[in-house]
C-alpha positions as CSV (number, residue, x, y, z in Angstrom):
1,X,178.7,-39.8,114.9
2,X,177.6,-41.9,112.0
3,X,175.3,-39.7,110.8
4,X,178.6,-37.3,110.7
5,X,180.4,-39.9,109.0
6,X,177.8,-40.6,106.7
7,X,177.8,-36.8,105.9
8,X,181.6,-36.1,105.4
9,X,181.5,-39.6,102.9
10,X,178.4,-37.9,100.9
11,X,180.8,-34.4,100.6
12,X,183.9,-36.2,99.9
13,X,182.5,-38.8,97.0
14,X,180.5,-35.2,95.7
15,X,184.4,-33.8,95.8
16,X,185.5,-36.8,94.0
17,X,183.2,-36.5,91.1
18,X,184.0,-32.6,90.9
19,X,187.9,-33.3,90.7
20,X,187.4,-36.1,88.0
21,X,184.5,-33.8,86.1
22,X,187.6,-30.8,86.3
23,X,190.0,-32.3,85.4
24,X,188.5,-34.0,82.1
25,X,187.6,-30.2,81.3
26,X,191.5,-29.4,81.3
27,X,193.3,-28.4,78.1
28,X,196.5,-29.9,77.8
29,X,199.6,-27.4,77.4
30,X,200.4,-28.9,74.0
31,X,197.5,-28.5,71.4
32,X,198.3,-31.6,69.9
33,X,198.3,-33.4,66.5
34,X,194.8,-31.4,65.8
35,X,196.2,-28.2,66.2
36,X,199.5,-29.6,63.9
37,X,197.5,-30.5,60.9
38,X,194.7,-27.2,61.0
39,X,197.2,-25.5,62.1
40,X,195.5,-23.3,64.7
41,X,196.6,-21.0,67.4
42,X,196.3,-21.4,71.0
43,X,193.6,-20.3,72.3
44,X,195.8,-17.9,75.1
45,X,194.5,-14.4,73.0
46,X,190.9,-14.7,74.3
47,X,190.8,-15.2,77.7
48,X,191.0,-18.8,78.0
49,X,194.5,-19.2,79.3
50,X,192.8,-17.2,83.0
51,X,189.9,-19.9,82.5
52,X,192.2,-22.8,82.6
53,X,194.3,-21.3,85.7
54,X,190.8,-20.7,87.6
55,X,190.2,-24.7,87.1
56,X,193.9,-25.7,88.0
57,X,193.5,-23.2,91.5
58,X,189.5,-25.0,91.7
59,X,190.8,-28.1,91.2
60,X,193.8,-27.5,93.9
61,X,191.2,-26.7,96.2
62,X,189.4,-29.8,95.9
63,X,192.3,-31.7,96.4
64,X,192.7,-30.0,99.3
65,X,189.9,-30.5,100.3
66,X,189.4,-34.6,100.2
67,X,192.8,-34.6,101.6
68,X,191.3,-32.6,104.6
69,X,188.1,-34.6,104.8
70,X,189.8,-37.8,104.4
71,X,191.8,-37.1,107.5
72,X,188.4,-35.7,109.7
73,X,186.7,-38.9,108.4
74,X,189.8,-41.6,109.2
75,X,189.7,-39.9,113.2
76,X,186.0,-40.2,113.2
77,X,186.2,-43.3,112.6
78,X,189.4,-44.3,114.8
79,X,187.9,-42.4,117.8
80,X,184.5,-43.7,117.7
């Protein structure tokens, strides 16, 4: 069972990272003071609006995810 453990902590610190690494790669809905002063558009018009809704639906994955592991690892280790 520890190697199990050990396993399921390797996978959930790897889904840690990806949820931190996703989540700095996030556009905000507002385009700030940058996009106040230029003046440019959002970006919506080429395609980038589906990217950002593929990394919100990744990212709610991963959360679900280390919410899932979390719970297989905390009975691992309550049962053994």
């Amino acid at each position: 069972m520890d190697i199990l453990a050990t396993l399921i902590l390797l996978v959930v610190a790897f889904v840690s990272v990806a949820m931190i690494l996703i989540t700095l790669a996030l556009n905000t809905k507002s385009e700030g003071l940058g996009a106040a002063i230029t003046g440019q558009a959002s970006d919506a018009y080429r395609g980038v609006v589906g990217v950002e809704e593929k990394k919100r639906q990744l990212l709610r994955r991963l959360g679900y995810t280390f919410l899932i592991l979390n719970f297989v690892l905390a009975l691992i280790y309550k049962l053994f």
